[in-house]
C-alpha positions as CSV (number, residue, x, y, z in Angstrom):
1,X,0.0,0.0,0.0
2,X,1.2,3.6,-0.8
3,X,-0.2,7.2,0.6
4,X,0.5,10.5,0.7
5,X,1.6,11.6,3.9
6,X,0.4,15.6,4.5
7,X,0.0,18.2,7.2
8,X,0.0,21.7,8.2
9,X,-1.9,23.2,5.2
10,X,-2.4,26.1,7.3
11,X,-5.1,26.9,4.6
12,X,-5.9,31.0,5.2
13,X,-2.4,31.8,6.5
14,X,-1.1,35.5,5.8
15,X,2.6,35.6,5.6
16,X,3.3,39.0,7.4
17,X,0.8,41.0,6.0
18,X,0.2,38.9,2.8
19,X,-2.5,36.7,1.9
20,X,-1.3,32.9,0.9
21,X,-3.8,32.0,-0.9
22,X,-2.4,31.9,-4.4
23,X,0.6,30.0,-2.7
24,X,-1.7,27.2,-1.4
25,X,-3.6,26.9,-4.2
26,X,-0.6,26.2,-6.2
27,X,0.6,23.9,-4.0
28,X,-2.2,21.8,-3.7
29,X,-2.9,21.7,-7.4
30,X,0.7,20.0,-7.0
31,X,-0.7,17.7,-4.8
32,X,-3.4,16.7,-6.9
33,X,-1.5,16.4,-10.3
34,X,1.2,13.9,-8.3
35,X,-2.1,12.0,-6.9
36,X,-2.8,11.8,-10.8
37,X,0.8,10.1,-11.6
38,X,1.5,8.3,-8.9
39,X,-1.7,6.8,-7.9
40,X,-1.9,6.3,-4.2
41,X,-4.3,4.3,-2.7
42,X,-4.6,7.0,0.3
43,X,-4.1,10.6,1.0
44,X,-3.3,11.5,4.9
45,X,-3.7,15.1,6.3
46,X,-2.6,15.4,9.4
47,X,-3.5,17.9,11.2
48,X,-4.1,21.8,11.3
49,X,-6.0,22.0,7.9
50,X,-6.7,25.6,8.4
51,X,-5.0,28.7,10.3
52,X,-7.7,29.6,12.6
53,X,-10.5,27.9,14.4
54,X,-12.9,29.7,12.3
55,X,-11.9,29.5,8.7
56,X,-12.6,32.3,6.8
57,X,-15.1,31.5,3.6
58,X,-12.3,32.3,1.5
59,X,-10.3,29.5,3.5
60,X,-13.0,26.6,3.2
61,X,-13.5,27.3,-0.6
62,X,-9.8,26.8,-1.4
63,X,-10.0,23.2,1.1
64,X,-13.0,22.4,-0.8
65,X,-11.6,22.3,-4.3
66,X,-9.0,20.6,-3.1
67,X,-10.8,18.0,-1.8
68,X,-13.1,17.8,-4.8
69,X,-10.3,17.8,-6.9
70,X,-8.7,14.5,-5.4
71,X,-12.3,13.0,-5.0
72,X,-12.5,13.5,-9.4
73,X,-9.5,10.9,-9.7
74,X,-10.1,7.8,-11.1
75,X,-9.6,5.4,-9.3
76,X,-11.0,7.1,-6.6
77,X,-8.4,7.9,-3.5
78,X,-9.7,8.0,0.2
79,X,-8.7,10.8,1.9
80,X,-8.3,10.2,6.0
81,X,-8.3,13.4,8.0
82,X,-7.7,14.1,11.4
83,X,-8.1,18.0,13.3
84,X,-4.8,19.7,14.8
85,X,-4.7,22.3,17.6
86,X,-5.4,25.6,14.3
87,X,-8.5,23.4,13.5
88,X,-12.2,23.6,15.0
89,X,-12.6,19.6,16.0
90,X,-16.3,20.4,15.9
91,X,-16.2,22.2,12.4
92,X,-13.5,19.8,10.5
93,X,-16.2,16.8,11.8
94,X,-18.8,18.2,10.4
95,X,-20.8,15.9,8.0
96,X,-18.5,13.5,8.4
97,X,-20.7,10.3,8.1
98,X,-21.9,11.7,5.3
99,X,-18.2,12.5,4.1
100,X,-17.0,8.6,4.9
101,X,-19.9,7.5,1.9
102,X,-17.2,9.0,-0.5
103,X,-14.4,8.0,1.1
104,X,-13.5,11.1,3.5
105,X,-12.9,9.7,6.3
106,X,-12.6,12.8,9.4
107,X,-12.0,12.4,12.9
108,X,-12.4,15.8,14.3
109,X,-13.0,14.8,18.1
110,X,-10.9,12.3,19.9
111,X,-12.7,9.6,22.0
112,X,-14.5,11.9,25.0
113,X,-16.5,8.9,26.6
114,X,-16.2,5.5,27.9
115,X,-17.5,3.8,25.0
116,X,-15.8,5.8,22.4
117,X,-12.9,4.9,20.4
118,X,-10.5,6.1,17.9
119,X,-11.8,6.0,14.2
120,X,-10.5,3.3,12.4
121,X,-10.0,2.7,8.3
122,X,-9.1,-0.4,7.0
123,X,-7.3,-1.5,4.0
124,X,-6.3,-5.0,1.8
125,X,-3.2,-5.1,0.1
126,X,-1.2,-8.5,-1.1
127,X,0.2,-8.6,2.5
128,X,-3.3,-8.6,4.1
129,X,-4.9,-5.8,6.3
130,X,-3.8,-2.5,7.3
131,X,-5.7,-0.4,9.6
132,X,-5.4,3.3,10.6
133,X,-6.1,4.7,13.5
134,X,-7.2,8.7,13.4
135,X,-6.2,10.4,16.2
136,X,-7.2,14.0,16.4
137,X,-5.1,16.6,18.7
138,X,-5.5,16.0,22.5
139,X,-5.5,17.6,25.6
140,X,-5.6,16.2,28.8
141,X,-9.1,17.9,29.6
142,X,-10.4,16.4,26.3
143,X,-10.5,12.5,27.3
144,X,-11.3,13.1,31.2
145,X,-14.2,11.4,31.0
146,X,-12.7,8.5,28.9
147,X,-10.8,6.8,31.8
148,X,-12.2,5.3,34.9
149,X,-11.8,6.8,38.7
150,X,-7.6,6.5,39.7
151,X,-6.9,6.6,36.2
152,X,-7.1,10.1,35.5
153,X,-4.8,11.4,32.5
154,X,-3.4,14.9,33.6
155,X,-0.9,15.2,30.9
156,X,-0.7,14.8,27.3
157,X,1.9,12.2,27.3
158,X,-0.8,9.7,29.8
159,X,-3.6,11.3,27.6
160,X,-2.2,9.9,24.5
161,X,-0.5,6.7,26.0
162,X,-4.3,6.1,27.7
163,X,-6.2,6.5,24.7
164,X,-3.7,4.1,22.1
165,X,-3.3,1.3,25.0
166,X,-7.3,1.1,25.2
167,X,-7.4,0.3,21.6
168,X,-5.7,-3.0,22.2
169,X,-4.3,-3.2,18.7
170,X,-3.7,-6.4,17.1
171,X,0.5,-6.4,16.6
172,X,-0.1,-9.5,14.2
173,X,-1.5,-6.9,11.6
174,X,0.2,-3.4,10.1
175,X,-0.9,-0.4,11.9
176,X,-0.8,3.4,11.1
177,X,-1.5,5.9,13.2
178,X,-2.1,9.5,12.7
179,X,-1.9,11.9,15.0
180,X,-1.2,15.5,15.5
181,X,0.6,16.2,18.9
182,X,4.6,17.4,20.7
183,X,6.2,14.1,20.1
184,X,9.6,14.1,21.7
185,X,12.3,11.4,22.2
186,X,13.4,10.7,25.2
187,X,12.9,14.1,26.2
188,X,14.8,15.5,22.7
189,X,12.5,17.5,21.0
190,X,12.1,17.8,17.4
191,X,13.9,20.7,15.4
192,X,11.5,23.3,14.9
193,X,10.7,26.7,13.5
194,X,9.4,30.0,14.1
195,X,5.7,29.2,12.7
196,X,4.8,26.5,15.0
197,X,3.0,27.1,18.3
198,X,4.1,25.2,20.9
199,X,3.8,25.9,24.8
200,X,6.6,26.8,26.4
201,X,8.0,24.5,29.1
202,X,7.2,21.2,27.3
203,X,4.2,20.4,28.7
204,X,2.2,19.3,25.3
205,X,5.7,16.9,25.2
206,X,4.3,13.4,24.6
207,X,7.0,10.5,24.6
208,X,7.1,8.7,20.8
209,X,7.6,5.3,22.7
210,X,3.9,5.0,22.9
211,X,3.9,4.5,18.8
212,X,5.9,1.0,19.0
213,X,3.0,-0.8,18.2
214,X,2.7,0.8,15.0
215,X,3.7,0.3,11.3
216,X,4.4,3.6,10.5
217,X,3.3,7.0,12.0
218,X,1.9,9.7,10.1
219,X,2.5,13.0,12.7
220,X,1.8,16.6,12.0
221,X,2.3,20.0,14.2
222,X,6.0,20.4,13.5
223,X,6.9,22.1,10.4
224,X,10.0,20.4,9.8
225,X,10.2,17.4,7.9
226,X,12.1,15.0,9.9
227,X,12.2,11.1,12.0
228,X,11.5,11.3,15.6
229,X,12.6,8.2,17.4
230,X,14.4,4.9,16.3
231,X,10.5,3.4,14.8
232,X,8.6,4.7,11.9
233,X,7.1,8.3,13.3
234,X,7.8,10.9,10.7
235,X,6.7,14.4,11.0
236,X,6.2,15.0,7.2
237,X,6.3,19.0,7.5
238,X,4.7,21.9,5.7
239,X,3.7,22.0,1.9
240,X,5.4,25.8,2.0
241,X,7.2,27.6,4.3
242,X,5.2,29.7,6.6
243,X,8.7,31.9,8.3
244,X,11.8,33.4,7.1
245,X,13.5,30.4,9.2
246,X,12.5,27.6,6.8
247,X,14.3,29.6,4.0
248,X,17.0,27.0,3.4
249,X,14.1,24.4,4.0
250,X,13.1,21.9,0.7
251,X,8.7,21.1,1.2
252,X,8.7,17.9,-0.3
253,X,5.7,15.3,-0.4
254,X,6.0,12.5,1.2
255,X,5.1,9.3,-0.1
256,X,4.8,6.2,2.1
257,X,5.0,2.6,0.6
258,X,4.1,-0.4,3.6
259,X,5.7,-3.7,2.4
260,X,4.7,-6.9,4.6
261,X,4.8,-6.9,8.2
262,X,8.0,-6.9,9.3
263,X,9.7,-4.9,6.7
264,X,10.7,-1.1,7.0
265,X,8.1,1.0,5.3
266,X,10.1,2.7,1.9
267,X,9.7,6.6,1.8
268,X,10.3,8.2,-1.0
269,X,9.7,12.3,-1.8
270,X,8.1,14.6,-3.9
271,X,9.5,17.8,-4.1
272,X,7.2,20.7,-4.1
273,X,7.7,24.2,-6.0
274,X,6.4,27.2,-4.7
275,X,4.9,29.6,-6.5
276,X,7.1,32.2,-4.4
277,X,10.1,31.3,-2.4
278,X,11.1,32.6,0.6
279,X,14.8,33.9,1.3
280,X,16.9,36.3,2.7
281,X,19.4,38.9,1.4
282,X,22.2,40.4,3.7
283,X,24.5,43.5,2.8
284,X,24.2,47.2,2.3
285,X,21.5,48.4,0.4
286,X,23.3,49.3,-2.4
287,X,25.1,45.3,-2.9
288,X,21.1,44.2,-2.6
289,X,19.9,46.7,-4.6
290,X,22.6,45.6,-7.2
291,X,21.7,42.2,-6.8
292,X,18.2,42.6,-7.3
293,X,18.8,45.0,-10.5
294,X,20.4,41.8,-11.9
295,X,17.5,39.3,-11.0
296,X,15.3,41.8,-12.9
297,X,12.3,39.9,-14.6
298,X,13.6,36.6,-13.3
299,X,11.2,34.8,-10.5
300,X,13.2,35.3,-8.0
301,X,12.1,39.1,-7.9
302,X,8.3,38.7,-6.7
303,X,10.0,35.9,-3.9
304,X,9.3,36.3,-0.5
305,X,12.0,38.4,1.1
306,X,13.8,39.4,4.4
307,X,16.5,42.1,4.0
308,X,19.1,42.3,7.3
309,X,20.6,45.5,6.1
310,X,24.3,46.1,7.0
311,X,25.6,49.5,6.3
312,X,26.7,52.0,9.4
313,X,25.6,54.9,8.1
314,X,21.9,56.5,7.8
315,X,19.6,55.4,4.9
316,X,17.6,57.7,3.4
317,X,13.8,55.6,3.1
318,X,15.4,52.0,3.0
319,X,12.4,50.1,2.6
320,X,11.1,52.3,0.1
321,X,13.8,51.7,-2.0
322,X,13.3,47.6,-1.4
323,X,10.1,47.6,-1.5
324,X,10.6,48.9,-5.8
325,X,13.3,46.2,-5.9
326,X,11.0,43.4,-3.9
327,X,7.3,43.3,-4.3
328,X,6.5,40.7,-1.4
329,X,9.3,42.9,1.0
330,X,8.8,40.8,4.2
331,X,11.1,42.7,6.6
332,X,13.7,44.9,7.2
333,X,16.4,44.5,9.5
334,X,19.4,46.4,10.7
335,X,23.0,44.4,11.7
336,X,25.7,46.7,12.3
337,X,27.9,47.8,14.6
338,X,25.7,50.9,16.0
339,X,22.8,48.4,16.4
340,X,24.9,45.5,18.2
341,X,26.4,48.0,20.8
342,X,22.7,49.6,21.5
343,X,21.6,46.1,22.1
344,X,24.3,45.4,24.5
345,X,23.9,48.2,26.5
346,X,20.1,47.5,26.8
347,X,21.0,43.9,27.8
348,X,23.6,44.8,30.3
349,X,20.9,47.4,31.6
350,X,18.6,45.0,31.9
351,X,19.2,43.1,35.4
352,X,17.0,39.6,35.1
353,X,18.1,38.3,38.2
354,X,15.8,40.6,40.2
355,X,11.8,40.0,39.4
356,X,10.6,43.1,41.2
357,X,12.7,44.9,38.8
358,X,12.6,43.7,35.4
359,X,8.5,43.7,36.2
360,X,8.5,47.6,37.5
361,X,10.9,48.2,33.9
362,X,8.0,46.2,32.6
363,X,5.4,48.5,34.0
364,X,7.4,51.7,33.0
365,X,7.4,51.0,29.5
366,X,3.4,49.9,28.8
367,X,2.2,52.3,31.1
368,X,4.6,55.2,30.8
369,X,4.7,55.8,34.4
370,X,6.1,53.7,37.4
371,X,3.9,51.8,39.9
372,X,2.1,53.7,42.9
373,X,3.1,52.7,45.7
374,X,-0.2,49.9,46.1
375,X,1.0,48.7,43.0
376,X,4.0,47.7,44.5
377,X,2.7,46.4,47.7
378,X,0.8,43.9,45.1
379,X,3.5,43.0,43.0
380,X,5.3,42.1,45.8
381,X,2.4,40.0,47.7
382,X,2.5,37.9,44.4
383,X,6.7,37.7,44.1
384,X,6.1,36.5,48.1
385,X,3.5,33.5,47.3
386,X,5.4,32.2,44.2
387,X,8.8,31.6,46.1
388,X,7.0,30.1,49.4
């Protein structure tokens, strides 16, 4: 059996200030003509379909040709779906029985109650069955209800763990899970970037030695493509880069093959071209502006761009002059060796080691005045509790 393994369409996304949806759409039509050729008997989406909880109309549309797209294909390709912290779990479930007629199959909600389970998709190939397991994102509060009284699930490493031991799943068979959650090994974490949400502190950190009992494992929520563990868990990563730190980044597709039991899945890639690239130039504005003059009417010109400008002296309207050069400007940053001293002296100035005062610096600069003196009396109350 062969799939596409997908996730983190972020589907509504602005990129700074710019709508994406040209980009996605591209992308996806991408997806769709390598469905075409290649023929896959699945397509997996893990996770965070859109941006926002609430999908904007504009948002749904773009999902919805997509999906209407890959249902045209003959033979027809299921398409197995499960919600990721962006998504709505209510929303993205939506019509789902209905869905699972034409072989969309969604699991928006995790199990919640006693008698629920995960959702569960089977498949024949020569080498007998292969069943997936959907498993949407999970928080501890999610599955409360799930467990019994003294087995209460407070994190989401026991949340998960509870939820795929329940399932008893039969090892004598090939297993696939998919699941959109913090996977860390062995308490190292995945590489990451700058357009993920994850809490601070590792507390959404579940351990990937509860996915040994599967095949292979289809993960989304980091936006790096990359193994995590010594099994078959594979965050697959984002079709396009959503920051300016995935600029060195190739988006590929990846495409999953499951042999007999036993046997190492084979995972070959796609690799997916953007309609606009993202990058970064570094110099003084007249060695980018050079640059750029010599790029003129080649694609790189409408790329998405972050300029880190160098040069010590006063520019006269910087971005102006980038923005003629680079219609998708991104940012503009200053590196040299006026800036690096100002931010020295601000760190040095700043004294972390005292909580009172880095929270009164705080206060000076929202408020633009210092705290009254009940202020203080309250700030220090609270400093008081947290160290007893």
């Amino acid at each position: 059996m062969r799939f596409f393994h997908l996730s983190d369409l972020h589907i509504g996304r602005h990129f700074h200030y710019y709508n994406m949806k040209e980009d996605q759409i591209h992308i996806l039509n991408q997806v769709v003509q390598a469905a075409k050729e290649e023929k896959p008997d699945a397509v997996v989406i893990a996770g965070d379909v859109y941006d926002k909880s609430v999908p904007s109309a504009e948002a749904v549309t773009v999902f919805n040709h997509f999906l209407t797209e890959l249902s045209a294909l003959e033979p027809p390709i299921p398409v197995l779906i499960v919600s990721g912290n962006h998504d709505s779990a209510e929303r993205l479930e939506f019509a789902s029985e209905i869905l699972d007629r034409q072989k969309i199959y969604i699991a928006g909600v995790p199990p919640m109650d006693p008698e629920e389970e995960m959702k569960q998709v089977e498949f024949e190939d020569e080498f007998g069955k292969i069943v997936f397991y959907l498993l949407p994102f999970v928080k501890p509060g999610y599955v409360r209800k799930v467990f019994g009284e003294g087995e209460e699930k407070d994190t989401y490493d026991s949340a998960v763990r509870g939820l795929i031991e329940r399932e008893e799943i039969d090892p004598g068979v090939r297993n696939v899970l998919v699941s959109h959650q913090f996977y860390t090994s062995g308490g190292q974490e995945p590489i990451r970037s700058d357009s993920e949400t994850v809490s601070v502190g590792g507390l959404e950190q579940v351990d990937v030695s509860c996915l040994d009992v599967f095949d292979y494992a289809a993960l989304g929520h980091i936006h790096r493509r990359q193994k995590i563990g010594e099994k078959h868990a594979w965050y697959c990563g984002t079709p396009l880069k959503y920051s300016v730190s995935e600029s060195r980044d190739e988006k590929v597709l990846t495409l999953v093959e499951l042999r007999e039991k036993g046997r190492d899945p084979l995972i070959q890639t796609i690799v997916l071209s953007p309609l606009r690239d993202v990058r970064k130039e570094e110099g003084t504005l007249e060695e980018i502006l050079k640059r750029a003059g010599q790029e003129e009417g080649k694609s790189r010109m409408d790329d998405y761009v972050s300029v880190t400008l160098t040069d010590e002296k006063e520019l006269y309207q910087p971005r102006e002059q980038l923005e003629q050069a680079f219609p998708f400007l991104l940012e503009v940053k200053i590196d040299n060796a006026r800036m690096r001293r100002q931010i020295r002296e601000e760190e040095e100035a700043f004294d972390l080691s005292d909580p009172f005062k880095v929270f009164a610096q705080f206060f000076e600069e929202m408020q633009g005045r210092s705290m009254d003196a009940g202020e203080e009396a309250v700030l220090k109350n609270i400093l008081e509790e947290e160290i007893l």
